[in-house]
Structures are given as structure tokens and as C-alpha cells.
Backbone as numpy.savetxt, mean C-alpha at the origin, in Angstrom:
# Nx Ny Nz CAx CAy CAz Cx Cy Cz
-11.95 -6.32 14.81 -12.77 -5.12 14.81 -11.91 -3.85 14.81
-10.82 -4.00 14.16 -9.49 -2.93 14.48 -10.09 -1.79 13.10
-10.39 -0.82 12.74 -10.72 -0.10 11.74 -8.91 -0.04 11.18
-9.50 0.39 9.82 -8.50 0.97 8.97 -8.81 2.22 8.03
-7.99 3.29 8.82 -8.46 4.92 8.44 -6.93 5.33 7.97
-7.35 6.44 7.33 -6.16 7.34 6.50 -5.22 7.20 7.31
-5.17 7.70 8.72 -4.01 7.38 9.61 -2.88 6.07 9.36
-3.73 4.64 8.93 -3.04 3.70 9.17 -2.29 3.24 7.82
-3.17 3.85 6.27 -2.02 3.89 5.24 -1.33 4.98 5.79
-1.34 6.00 6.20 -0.10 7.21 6.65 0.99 6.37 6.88
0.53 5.61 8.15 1.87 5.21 9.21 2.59 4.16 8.08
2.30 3.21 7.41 2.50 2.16 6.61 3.23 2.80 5.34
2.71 4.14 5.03 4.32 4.99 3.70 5.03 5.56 5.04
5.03 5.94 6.04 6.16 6.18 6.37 6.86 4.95 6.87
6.89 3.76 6.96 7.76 2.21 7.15 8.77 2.17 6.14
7.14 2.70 5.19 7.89 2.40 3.55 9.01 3.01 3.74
9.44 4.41 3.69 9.80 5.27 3.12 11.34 4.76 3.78
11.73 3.42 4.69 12.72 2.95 4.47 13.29 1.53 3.88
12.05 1.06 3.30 11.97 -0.09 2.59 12.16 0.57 0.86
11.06 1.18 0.82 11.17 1.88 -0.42 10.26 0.74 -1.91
9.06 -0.10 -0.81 8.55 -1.23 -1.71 7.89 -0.58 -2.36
7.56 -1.08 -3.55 6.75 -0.38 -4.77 5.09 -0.96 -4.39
4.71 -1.93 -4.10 3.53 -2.47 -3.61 3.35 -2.45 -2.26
2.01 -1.63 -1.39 1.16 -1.72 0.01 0.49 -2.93 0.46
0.56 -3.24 1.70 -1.26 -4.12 1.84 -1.39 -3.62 3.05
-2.42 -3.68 3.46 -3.14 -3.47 4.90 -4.51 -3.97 4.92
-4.53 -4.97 6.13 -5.42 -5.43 6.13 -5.48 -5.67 7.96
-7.20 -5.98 8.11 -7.50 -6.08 9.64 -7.74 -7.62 9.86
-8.13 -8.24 9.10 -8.10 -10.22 8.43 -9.49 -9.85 7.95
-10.83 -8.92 7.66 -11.55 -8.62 7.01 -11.50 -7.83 5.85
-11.26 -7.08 5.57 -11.09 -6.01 5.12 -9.37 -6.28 4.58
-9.21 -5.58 3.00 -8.32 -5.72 2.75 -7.83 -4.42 1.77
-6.63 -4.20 1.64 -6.28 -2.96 0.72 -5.40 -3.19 0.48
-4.97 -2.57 -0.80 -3.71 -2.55 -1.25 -3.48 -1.51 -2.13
-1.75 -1.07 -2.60 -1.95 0.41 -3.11 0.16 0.28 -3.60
-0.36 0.65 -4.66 1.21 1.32 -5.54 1.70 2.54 -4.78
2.99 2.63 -4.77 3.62 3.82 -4.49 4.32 4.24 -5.91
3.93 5.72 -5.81 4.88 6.27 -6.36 5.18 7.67 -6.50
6.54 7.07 -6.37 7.84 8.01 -5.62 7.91 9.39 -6.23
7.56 9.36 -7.70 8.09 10.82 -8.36 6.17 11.59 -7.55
5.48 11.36 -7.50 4.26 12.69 -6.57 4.32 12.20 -5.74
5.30 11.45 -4.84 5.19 11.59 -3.23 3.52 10.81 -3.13
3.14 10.00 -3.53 1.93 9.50 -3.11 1.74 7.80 -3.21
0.40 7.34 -2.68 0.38 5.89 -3.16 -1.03 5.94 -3.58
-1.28 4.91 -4.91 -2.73 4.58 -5.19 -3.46 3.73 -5.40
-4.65 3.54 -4.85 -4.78 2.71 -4.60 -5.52 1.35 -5.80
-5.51 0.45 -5.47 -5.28 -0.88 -6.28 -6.58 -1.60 -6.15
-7.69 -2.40 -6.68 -8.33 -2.84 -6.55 -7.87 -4.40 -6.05
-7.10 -5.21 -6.30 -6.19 -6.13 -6.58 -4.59 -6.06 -6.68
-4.03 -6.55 -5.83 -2.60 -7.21 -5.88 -1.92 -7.68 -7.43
-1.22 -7.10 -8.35 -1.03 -7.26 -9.63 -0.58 -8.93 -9.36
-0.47 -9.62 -10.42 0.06 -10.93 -10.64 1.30 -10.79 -10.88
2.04 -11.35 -10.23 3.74 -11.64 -10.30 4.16 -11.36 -11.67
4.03 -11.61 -12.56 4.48 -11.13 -13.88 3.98 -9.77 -14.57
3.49 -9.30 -13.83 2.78 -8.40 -13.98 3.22 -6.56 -13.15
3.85 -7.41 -12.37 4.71 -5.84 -11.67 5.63 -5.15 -12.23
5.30 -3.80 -11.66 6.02 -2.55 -12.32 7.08 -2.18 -11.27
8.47 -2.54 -11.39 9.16 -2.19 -10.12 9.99 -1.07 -10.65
């Protein structure tokens, strides 16, 4: 019953921002999200679906 609000992708690009992964997830085990970063506008967006392994843009 843990919500997932703007706050908690916030905290999750700033982890990133020393990993530097090109793909997000966040999830509560209901609820699921996921989201591209990218680096040149400082932003991440979000993804309906997890791309397929052959399929990533790194």
C-alpha cells in the first residue's frame, strides 16, 4: 500500500545520476512504471513497457 508520487521518480534520477542507466523501474509489487532517461534535457520519460533486449537505445 506504499504510493508512488513524483517524489519517488525524483529520488530514483537522483541514484541515477550516479549510475547513469539509460532505463527506470519503480514499482510498489502492484503498480508498475518505467521511464527512459535522457541526459541531453535533463529529464526522464515515461514508457508504457520495458523495451525488449534487442531493442534498447543505450
Amino acid at each position: 500500500n506504499v504510493s508512488i508520487t513524483q517524489d519517488t521518480f525524483d529520488q530514483i534520477a537522483r541514484y541515477n545520476l550516479a549510475l547513469k542507466s539509460t532505463y527506470l523501474m519503480v514499482t510498489n509489487g502492484i503498480s508498475h512504471y518505467y521511464c527512459q532517461m535522457d541526459y541531453k534535457l535533463g529529464q526522464y520519460l515515461f514508457l508504457r513497457d520495458l523495451p525488449h533486449y534487442g531493442d534498447f537505445q543505450l
